[in-house]
Gaussian input, Z-matrix of N, CA and C with variables (Angstrom, degrees):
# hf/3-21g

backbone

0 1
 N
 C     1     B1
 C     2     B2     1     A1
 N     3     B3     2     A2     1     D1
 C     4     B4     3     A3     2     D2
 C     5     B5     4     A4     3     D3
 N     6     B6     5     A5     4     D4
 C     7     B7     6     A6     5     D5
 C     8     B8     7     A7     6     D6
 N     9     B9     8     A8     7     D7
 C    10    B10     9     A9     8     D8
 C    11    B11    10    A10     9     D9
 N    12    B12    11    A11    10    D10
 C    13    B13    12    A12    11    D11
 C    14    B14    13    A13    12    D12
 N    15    B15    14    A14    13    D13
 C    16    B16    15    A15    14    D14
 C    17    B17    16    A16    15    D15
 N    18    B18    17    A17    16    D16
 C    19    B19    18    A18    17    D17
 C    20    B20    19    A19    18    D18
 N    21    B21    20    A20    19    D19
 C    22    B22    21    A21    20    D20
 C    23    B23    22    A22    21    D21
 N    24    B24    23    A23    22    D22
 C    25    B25    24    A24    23    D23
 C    26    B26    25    A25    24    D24
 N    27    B27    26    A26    25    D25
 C    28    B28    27    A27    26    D26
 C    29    B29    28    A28    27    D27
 N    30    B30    29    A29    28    D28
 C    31    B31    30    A30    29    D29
 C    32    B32    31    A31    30    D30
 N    33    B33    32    A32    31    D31
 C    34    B34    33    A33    32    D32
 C    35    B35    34    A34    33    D33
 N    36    B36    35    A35    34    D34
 C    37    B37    36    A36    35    D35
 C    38    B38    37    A37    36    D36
 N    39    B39    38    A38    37    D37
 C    40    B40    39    A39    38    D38
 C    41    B41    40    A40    39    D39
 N    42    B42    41    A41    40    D40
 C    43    B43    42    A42    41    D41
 C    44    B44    43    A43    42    D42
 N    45    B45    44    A44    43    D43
 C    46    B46    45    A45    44    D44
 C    47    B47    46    A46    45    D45
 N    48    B48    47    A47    46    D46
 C    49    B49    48    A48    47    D47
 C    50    B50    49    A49    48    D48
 N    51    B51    50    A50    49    D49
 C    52    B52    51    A51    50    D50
 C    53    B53    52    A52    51    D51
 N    54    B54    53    A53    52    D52
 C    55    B55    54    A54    53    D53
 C    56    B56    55    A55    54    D54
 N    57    B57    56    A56    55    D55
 C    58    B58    57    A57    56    D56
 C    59    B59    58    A58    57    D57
 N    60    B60    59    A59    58    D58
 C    61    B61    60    A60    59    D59
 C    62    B62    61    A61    60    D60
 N    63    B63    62    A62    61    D61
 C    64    B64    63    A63    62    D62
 C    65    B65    64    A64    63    D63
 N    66    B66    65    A65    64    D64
 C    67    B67    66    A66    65    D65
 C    68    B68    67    A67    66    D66
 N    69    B69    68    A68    67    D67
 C    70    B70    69    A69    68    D68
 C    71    B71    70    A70    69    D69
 N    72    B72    71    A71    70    D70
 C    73    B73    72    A72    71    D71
 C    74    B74    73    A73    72    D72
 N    75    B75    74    A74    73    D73
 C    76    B76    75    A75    74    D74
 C    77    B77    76    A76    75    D75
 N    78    B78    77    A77    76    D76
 C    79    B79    78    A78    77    D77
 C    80    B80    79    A79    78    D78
 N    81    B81    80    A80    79    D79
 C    82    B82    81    A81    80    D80
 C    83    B83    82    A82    81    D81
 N    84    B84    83    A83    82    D82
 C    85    B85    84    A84    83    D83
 C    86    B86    85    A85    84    D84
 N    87    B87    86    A86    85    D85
 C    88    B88    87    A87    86    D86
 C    89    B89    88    A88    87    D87
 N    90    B90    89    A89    88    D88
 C    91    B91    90    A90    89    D89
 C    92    B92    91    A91    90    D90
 N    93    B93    92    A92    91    D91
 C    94    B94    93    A93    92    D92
 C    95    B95    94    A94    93    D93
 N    96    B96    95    A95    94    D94
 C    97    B97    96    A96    95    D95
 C    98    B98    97    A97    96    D96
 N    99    B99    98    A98    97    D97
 C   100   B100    99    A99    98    D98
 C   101   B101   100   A100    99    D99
 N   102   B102   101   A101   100   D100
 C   103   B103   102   A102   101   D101
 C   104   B104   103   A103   102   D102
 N   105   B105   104   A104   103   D103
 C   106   B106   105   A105   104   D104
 C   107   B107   106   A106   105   D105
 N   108   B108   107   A107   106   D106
 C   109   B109   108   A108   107   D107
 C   110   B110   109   A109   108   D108
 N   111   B111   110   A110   109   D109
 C   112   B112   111   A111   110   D110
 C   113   B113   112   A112   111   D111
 N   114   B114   113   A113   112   D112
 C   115   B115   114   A114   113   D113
 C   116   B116   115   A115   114   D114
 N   117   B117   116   A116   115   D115
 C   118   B118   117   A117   116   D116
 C   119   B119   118   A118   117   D117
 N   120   B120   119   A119   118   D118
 C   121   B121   120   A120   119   D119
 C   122   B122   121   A121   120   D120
 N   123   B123   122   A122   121   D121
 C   124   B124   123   A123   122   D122
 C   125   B125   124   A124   123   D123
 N   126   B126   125   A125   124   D124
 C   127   B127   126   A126   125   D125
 C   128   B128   127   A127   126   D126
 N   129   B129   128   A128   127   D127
 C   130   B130   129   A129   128   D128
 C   131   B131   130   A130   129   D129
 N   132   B132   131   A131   130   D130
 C   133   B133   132   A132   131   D131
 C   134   B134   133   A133   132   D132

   B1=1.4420
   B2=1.5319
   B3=1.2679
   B4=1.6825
   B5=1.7768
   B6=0.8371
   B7=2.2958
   B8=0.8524
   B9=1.7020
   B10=1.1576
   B11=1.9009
   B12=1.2367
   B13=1.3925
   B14=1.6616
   B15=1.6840
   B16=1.4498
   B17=1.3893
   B18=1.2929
   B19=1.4442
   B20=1.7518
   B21=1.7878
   B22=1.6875
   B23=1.3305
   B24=2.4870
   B25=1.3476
   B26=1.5334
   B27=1.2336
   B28=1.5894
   B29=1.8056
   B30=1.1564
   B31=1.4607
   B32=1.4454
   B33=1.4226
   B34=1.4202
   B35=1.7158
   B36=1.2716
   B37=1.1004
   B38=1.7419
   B39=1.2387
   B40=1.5041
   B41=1.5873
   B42=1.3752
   B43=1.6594
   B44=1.7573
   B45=1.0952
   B46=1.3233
   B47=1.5933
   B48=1.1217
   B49=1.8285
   B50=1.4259
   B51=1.5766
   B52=1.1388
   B53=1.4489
   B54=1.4344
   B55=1.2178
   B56=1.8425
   B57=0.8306
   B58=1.5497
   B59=1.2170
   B60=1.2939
   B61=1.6544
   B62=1.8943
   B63=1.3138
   B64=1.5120
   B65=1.9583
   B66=1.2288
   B67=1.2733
   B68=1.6469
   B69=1.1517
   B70=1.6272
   B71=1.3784
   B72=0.9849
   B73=1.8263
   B74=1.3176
   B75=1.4609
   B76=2.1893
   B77=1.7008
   B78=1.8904
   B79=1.4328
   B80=1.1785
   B81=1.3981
   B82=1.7362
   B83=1.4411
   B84=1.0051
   B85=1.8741
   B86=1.4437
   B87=1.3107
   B88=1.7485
   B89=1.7220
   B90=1.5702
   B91=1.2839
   B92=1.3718
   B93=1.6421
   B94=1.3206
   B95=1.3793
   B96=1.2433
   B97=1.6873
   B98=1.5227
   B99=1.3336
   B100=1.5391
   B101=1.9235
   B102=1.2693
   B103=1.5681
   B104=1.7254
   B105=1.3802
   B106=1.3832
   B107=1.7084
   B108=1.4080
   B109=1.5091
   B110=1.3980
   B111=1.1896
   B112=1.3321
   B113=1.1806
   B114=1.2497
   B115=1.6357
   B116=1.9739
   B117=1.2156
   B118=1.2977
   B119=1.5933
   B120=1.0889
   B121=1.5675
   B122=1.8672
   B123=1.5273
   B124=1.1438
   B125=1.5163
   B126=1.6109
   B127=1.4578
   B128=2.0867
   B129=1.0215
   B130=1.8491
   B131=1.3713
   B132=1.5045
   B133=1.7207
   B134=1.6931
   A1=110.58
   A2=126.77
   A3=140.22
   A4=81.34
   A5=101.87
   A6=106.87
   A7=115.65
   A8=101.47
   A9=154.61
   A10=91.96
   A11=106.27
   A12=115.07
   A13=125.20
   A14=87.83
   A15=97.22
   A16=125.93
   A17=118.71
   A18=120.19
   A19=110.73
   A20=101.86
   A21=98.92
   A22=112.64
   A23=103.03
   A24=101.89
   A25=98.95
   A26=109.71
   A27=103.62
   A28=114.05
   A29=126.02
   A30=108.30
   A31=97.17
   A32=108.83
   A33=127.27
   A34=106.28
   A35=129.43
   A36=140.28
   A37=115.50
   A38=113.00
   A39=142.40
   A40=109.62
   A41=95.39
   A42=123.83
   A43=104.99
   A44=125.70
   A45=135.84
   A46=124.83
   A47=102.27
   A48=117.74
   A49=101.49
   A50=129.50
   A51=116.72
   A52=135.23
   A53=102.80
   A54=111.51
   A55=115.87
   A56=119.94
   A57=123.90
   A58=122.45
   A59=114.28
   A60=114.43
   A61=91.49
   A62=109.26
   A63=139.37
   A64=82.26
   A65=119.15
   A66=154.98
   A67=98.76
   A68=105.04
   A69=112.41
   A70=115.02
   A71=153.91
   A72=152.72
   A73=87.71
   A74=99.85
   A75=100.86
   A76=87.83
   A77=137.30
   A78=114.17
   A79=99.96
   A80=138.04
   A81=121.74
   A82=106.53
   A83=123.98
   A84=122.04
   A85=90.00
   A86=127.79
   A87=124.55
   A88=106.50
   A89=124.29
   A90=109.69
   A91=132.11
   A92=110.78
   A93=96.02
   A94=158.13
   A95=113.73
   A96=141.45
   A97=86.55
   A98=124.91
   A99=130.94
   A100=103.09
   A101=112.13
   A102=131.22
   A103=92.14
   A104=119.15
   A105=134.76
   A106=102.22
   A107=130.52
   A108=129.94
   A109=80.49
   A110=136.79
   A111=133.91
   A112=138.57
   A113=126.32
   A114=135.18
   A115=77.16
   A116=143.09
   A117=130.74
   A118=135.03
   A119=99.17
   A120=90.21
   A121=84.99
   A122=129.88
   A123=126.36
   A124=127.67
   A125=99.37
   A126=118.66
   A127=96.85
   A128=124.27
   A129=113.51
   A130=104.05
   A131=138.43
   A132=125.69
   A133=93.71
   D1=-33.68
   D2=-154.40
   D3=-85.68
   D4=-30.20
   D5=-175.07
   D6=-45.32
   D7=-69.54
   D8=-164.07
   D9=-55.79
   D10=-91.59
   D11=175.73
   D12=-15.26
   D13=-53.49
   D14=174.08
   D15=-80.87
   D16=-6.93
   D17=176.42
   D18=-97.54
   D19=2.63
   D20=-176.70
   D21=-115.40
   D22=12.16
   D23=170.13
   D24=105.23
   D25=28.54
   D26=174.75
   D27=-89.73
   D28=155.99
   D29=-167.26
   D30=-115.40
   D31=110.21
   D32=-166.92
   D33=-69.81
   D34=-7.57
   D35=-161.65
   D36=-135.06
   D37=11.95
   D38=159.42
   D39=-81.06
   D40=109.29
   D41=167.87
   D42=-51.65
   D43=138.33
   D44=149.00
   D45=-79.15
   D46=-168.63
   D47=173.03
   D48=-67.74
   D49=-45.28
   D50=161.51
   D51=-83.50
   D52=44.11
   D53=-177.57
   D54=38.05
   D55=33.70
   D56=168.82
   D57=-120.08
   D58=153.14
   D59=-169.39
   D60=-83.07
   D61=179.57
   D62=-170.71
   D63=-61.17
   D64=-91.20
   D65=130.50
   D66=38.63
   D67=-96.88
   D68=168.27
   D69=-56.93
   D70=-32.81
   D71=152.12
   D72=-30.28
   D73=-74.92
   D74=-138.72
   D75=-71.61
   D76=-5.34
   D77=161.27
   D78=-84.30
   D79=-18.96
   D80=176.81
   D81=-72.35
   D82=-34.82
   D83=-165.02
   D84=-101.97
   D85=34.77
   D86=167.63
   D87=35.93
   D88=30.42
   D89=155.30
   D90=-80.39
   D91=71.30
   D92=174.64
   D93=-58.33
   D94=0.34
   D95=-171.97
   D96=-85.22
   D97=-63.26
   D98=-163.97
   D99=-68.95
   D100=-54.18
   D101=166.10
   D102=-25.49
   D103=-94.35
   D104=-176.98
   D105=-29.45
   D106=-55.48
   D107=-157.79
   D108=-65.55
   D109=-91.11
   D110=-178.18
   D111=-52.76
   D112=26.70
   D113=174.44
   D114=-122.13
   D115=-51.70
   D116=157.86
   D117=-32.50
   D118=-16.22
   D119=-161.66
   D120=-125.89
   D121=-29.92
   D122=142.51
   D123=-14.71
   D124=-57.87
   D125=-159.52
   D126=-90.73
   D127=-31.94
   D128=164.41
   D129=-61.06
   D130=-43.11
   D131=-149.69
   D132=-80.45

């Protein structure tokens, strides 16, 4: 789904309500699968 999102223009580097990026969430909630997609796509821009 996190792919998906990002291949339809999602802005991986857009703050939320809790003021946190995508990025820092999925390392607070230990999602590392999601963590990795976006520390990747971080590292091309």
């Amino acid at each position: 789904m996190v792919k998906l999102l990002l291949e339809c223009g999602a802005d991986p580097e857009k703050s939320g309500a809790s003021w946190s990026t995508p990025l820092a969430w999925a390392r607070k909630k230990n999602h590392d699968e999601v963590a990795n997609i976006l520390q990747s796509v971080e590292r091309q821009h």
